[in-house]
Each structure stands twice: as structure tokens, then as C-alpha cells.
N, C-alpha and C positions, 0 to 999 in steps of 0.2 A: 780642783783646788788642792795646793800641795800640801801635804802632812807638816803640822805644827813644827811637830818633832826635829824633823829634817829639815824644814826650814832654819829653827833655832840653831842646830849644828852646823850650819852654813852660817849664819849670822855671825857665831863664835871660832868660826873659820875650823872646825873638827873633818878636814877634807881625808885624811888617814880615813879615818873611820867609816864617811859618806864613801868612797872608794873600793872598800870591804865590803861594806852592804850593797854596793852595787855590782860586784861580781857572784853573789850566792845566786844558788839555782833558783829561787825564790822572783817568778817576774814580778809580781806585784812588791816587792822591795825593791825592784832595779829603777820600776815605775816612779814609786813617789820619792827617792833620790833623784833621780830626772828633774821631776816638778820643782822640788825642792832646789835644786842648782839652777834650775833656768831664774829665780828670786835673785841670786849671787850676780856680783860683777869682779871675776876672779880668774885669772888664769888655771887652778884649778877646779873652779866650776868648769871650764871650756873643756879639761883634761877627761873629768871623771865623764861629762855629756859625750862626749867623742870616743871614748869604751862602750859607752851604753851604746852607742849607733850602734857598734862593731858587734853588740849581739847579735845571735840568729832571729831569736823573738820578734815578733811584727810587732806585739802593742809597745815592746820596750824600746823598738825603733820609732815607732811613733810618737812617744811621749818625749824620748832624748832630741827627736826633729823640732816637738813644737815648744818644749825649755831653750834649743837652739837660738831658735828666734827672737826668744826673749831676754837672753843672755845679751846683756850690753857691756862685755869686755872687749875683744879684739873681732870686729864684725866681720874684716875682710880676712881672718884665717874660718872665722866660721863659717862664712858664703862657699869657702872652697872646701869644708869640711863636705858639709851639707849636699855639693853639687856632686863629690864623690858616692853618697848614698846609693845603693843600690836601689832601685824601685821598681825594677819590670813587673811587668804583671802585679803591680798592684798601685792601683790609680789613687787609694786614698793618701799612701805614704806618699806619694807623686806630688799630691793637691798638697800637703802638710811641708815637703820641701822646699817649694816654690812659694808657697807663704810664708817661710821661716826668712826665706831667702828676701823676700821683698819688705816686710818686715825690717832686716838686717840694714838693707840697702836705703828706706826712707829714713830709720833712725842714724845710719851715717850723712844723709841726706838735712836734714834737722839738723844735726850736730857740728856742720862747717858751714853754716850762716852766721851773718853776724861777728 
């Protein structure tokens, strides 16, 4: 569940600030930025999630994969952010990619009906 907090600064579009807090050494802040931005539909929500990947952190990768997914701004630069993720040797970020990804693909899938 994402932090109130960070939610509301995403709601109020404070993407400076969500950005700051998602570079400190601190993973459990890069974490619920993450969460927090996957709630946005924002081309800098997609900016600040696509830094988080780029961290070394496995859980900070893994929470910016699966906010990824649920990020409904631009699906198809996020499918090929995502498919860049590194994952060897680790099958959970692997499963979280390919969810994030299919995810991506059924809600553009939904969205050009009708």
C-alpha cells in the first residue's frame, strides 16, 4: 500500500520533490515514491519509476517494476522500459516484469475498443 504522503504529492503534481526523495540512499524512500507514482498518470511519474529501476537495490527494483505496471500514462515506452530491466538470476524481478508488462499490454488492450 503506497504512503499517504507521497501519494498526496503526486496527486498535487510535487514531482521535484518525489524525484529528491527518490535518489537518497534511504531504499525504503525510493520504495514508497515507487508506489506512490505507480497511483499517477504522468509523464513524470514514468520519469522518476524509470530512475528507480536504474537503481542497484533489488527491492527498489522491484517495487518501481510493479508501480510500472500500474502506471497508465504512456504503456508502450513503459513495456520497453521494463523489457530493458535487468533480471538474470533473479526470477522474482523476472515474474514482476512480465506482469508489469502484461498488465501494460491488456490495459492498452481495454483502451482501443470501442
Amino acid at each position: 500500500m503506497a504512503n499517504e504522503k507521497y501519494v498526496k504529492m503526486v496527486a498535487e503534481k510535487n514531482f521535484k520533490k518525489l524525484g529528491k526523495l527518490s535518489e537518497k540512499k534511504n531504499v525504503q524512500e525510493a520504495i514508497d515514491v515507487a508506489e506512490a507514482c505507480g497511483t499517477g498518470r504522468s509523464e513524470e511519474c514514468r520519469n522518476i519509476l524509470t530512475d528507480i529501476l536504474a537503481r542497484p537495490e533489488r527491492e527498489a527494483k522491484l517495487a518501481a517494476a510493479k508501480a510500472m505496471g500500474l502506471l497508465h500514462y504512456d504503456p508502450d515506452s513503459q513495456i520497453e522500459r521494463l523489457r530493458h530491466v535487468m533480471t538474470d538470476n533473479d526470477p522474482e524481478l523476472a515474474q514482476v516484469v512480465k506482469d508489469s508488462i502484461e498488465a501494460l499490454r491488456s490495459y492498452t488492450r481495454e483502451n482501443k475498443k470501442g
